[in-house]
C-alpha positions in Angstrom: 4.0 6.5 20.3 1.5 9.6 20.1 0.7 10.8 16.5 -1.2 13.0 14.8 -3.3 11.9 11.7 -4.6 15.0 9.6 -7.2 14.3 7.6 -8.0 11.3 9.9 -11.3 10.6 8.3 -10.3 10.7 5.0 -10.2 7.4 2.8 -6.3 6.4 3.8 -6.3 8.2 7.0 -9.0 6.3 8.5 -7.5 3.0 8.1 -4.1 4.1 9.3 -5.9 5.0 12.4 -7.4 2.4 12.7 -3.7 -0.4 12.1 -2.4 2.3 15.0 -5.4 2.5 17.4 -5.7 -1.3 17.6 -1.5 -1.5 18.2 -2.3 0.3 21.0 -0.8 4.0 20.0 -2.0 7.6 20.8 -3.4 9.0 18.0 -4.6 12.5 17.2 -6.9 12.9 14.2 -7.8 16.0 12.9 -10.2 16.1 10.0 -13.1 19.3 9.1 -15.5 16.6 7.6 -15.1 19.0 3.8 -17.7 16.6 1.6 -15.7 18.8 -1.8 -19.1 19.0 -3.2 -19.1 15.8 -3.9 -20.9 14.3 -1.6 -23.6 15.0 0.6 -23.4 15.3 4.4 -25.5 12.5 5.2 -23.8 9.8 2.6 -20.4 11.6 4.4 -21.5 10.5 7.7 -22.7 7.5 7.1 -19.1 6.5 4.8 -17.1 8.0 8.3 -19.0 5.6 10.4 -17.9 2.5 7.9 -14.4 3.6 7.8 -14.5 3.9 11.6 -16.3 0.9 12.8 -13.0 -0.7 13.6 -11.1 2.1 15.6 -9.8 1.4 19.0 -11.5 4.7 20.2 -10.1 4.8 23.7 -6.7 5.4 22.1 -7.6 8.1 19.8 -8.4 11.9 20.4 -10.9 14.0 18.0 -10.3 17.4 17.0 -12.9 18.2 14.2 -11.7 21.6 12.7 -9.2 22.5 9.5 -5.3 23.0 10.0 -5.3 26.1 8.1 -6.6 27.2 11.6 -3.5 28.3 13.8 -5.5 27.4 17.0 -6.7 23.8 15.8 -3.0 23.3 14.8 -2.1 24.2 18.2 -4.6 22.5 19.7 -3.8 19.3 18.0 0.0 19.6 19.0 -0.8 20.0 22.8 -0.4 16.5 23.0 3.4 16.8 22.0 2.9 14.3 19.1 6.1 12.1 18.4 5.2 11.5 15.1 2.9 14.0 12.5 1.3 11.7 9.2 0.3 14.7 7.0 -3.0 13.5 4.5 -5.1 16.4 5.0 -5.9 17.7 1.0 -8.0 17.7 -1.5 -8.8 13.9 -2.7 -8.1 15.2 -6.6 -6.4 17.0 -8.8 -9.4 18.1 -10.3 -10.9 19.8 -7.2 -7.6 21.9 -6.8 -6.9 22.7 -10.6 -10.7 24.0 -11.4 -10.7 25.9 -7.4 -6.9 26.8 -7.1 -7.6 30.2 -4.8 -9.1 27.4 -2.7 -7.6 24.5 -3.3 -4.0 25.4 -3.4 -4.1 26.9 0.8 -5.1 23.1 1.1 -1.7 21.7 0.2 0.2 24.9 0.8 -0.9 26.4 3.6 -2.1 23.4 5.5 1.4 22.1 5.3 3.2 25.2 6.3 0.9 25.4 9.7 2.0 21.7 10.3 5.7 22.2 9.8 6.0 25.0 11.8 4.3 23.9 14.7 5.8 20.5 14.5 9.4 22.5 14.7 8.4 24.4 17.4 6.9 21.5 19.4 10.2 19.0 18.8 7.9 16.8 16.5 10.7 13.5 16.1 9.2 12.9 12.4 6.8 14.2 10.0 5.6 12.6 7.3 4.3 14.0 3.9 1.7 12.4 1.6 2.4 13.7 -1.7 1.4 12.3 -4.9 2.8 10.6 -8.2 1.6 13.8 -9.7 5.1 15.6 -8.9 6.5 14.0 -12.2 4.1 15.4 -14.1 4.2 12.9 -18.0 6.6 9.5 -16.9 7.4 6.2 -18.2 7.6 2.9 -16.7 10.4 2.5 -13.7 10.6 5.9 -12.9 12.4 6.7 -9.2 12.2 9.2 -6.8 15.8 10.9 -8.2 13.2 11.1 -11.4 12.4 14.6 -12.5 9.9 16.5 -11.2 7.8 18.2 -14.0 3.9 18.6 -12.7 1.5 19.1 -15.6 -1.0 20.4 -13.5 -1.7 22.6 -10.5 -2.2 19.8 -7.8 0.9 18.4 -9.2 2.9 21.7 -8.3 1.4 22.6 -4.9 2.4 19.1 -3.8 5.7 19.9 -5.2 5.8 22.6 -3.4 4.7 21.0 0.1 7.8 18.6 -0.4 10.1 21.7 -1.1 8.5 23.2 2.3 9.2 20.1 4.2 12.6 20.1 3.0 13.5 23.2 3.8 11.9 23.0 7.5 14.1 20.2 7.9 17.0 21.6 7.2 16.4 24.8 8.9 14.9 23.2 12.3 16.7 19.8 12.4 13.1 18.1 11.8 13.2 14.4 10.4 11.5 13.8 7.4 9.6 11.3 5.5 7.7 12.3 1.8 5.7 9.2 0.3 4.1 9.5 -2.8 1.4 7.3 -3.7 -1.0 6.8 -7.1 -4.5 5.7 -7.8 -5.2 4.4 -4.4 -8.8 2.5 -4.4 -10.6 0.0 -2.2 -13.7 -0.2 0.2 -14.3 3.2 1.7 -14.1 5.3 -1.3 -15.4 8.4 -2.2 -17.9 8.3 -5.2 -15.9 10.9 -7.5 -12.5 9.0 -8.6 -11.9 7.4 -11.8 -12.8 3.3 -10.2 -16.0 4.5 -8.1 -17.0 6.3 -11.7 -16.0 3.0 -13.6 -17.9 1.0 -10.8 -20.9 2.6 -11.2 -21.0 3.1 -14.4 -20.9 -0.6 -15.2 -23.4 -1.4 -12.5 -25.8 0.7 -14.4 -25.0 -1.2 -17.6 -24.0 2.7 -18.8 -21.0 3.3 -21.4 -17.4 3.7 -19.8 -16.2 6.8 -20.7 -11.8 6.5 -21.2 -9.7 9.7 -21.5 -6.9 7.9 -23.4 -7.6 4.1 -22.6 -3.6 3.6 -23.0 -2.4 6.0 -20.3 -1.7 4.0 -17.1 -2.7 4.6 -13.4 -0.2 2.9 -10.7 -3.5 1.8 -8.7 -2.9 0.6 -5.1 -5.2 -1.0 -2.8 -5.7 1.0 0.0 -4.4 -1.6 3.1 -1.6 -1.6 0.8 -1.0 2.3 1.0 -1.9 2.8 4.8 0.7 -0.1 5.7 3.4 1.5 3.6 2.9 5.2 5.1 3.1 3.4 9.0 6.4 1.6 8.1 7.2 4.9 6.6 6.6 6.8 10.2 7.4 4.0 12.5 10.9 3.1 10.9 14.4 5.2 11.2 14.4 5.7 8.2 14.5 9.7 7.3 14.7 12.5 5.2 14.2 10.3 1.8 11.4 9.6 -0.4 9.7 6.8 -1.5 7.7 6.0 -4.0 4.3 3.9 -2.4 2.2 1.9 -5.0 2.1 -1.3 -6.1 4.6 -1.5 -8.4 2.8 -2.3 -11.6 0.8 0.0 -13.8 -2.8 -0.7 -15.0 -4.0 0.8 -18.9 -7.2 2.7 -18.1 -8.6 0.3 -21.2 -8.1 -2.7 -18.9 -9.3 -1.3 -15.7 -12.5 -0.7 -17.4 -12.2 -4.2 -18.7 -11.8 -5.7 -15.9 -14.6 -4.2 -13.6 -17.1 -4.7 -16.7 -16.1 -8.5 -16.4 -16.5 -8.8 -12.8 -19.4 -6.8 -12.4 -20.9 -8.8 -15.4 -21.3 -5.7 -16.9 -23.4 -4.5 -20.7 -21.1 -1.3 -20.6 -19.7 -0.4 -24.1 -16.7 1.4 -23.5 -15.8 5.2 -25.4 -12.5 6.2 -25.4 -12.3 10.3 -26.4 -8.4 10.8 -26.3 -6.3 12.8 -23.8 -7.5 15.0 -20.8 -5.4 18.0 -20.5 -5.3 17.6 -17.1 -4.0 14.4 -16.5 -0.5 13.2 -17.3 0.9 10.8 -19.1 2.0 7.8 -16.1 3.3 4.6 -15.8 4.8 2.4 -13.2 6.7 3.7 -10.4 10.0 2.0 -9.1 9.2 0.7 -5.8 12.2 -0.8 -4.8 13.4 1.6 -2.4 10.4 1.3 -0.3 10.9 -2.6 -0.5 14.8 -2.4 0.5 14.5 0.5 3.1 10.8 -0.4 5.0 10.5 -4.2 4.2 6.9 -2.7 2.0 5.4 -5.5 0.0 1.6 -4.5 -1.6 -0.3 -7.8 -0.8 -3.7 -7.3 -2.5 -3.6 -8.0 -6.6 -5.4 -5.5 -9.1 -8.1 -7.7 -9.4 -8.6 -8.7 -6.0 -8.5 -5.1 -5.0 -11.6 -4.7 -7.2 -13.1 -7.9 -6.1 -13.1 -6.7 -2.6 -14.3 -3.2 -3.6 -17.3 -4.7 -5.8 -18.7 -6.7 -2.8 -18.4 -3.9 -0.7 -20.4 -1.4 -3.0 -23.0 -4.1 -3.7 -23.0 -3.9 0.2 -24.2 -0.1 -0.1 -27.0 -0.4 -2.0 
C-alpha cells in the first residue's frame, strides 16, 4: 500500500510511520517541522530524531513543506497514494483558539487542499484525525451519533474538517474514515500538554496547578492511538466514525495524583476551578471501534505514565 502521512513527524504520526515503514509499505510523510512556539528548533530536532530512530527509511519518502502549499500537496500526491492519514494541525486547542487567523487555515485549509487533491488523484481512502473536542461539554458513554456542540474554536474547525470530508465524499465518491481521539500521551511528547506540564512540574517538586480537578480527560497512550488510526486506514471499513481512546476517563485530580506518586513527587496540588476554554469531558464509547476494527488499547493509565516517566528521566 502507498500512503501519505501529513504531519509525519508529529507525536502520532511518527509512530504510525514507523508500524507502516517496518510492514513494508510506501509511505509519504509530509511535515513543515512548525516548533508552535513552543519549542525551540534544536530540542525539535533532536525529539524528531527519537521519534524516528525506528523508521524503515528505505520505504518512506520526505517532503518537508506545509499542505496549505498547492504545490507540496501536489507534490506529495505524485506518488498516487492509495491511502491519505490526515494529522497535520496544531497539537492544541490553545494554540488555535488564542491564533485563530492562523490557526484555523491549519485545520481548514490544510484539509480542503488534501481532499481535493485526493479526489482528483483517485485517493481509495482518506482518513481524518479529528478530536473529542467536536462534542464540546459530554458525559460518560457518549458515541459518535452524540451531538456535536464545540465550546471552543479548535473544536469547530475540526468540526468543520469532518463536514468538508463529508461532503467530498459524497460529491467525488471518496471513501472516508474520521477518528477522533483525546488526551493522547506517551514517550515523544511535546513539552506544552497538560501530562508533560504535570510531569515536570512534579519533577521539580513545584505545585500542580488543576483547572477543575473533577473534569476528566479520555487519555490514550500513544501506541494505542497510532494502532487504532492504521486499522482504521487499512480495514474496509468506510465513511463512519469512530471514537479512538481508551475507553475510560481519568479526573485531572488523579492524573496529577498519580504522576506525583510515581515520580515520588513533594508537589502540592492547586485546583483554581474551570478554564473557559476547555470542556466539560468524560469517557467516550469505544465500542464501535472494538466491533468494527478489532481495536483493543493495551497500555493501562498508569503504565502509560510509567513508560513516559522513564523516558523523560532519559532526557535529562
Amino acid at each position: 500500500m502507498k500512503y501519505i502521512i501529513t504531519g509525519g513527524l508529529g507525536f502520532i504520526g511518527s509512530k504510525i510511520i514507523e508500524k507502516l515503514s517496518n510492514e513494508g509499505h510506501s509511505v509519504t510523510c509530509v511535515d513543515n517541522k512548525d516548533t508552535y512556539n513552543i519549542i525551540s528548533k534544536v530540542d525539535l530536532n533532536k525529539l524528531i530524531a527519537w521519534r524516528t530512530r525506528n523508521w524503515n527509511k528505505k520505504n518512506i519518502i520526505m517532503i518537508n513543506g506545509d499542505i496549505l502549499d498547492r504545490m507540496i500537496c501536489l507534490k506529495a500526491f505524485s506518488t498516487h497514494p492509495d491511502t491519505v492519514i490526515h494529522l497535520a494541525t496544531y497539537p492544541r486547542a490553545k494554540i488555535v483558539d488564542e491564533d485563530p487567523i492562523n490557526g484555523i487555515p491549519k485545520v481548514i485549509g490544510t484539509t480542503t487542499n488534501l481532499l481535493w487533491h485526493a479526489s482528483k488523484f483517485g485517493t481509495k481512502k482518506f482518513v481524518y484525525i479529528s478530536s473529542s473536542m467536536v462534542y464540546g461539554d459530554f458525559a460518560d458513554g457518549t458515541s459518535e451519533e452524540s451531538n456535536t456542540k464545540p465550546t471552543n474554536i479548535y473544536g469547530e474547525a475540526k468540526l468543520t474538517g469532518e463536514r468538508l470530508t463529508k461532503l467530498f465524499a459524497k460529491r467525488d465518491g471518496l471513501n472516508y474514515v474520521i477518528v477522533r481521539p483525546s488526551g493522547v500521551y506517551g514517550p515523544g511528547d511535546l513539552p506544552d500538554r497538560v501530562v508533560s506540564k504535570f510531569f515536570a512540574k512534579a519533577m521539580s517538586n513545584e505545585t500542580i496547578t488543576l483547572h477543575n480537578g473533577e473534569n476528566k480527560v479520555d487519555f490514550t497512550y500513544r501506541d494505542d492511538t497510532a494502532d487504532g488510526i492504521i486499522r482504521a486506514a487499512e480495514t474496509d471499513v468506510a465513511n463512519t466514525s469512530f471514537n479512538m481512546t481508551a475507553g475510560n476517563a481519568t479526573s485531572l485530580r488523579t492524573l496529577a495524583e498519580t504522576i506525583i506518586d510515581i515520580t515520588g513527587s513533594k508537589s502540592e496540588i492547586k485546583d483554581i476551578g474551570m478554564q473557559s476554554l476547555y470542556p466539560m469531558r468524560g469517557t467516550l464509547n469505544i465500542s464501535r471501534a472494538k466491533d468494527l476494527l478489532g481495536y483493543e488499547p493495551t497500555v493501562s493509565f498508569r503504565q502509560g505514565l510509567e513508560n513516559y516517566y522513564a523516558w523523560l528521566q532519559n532526557q535529562i
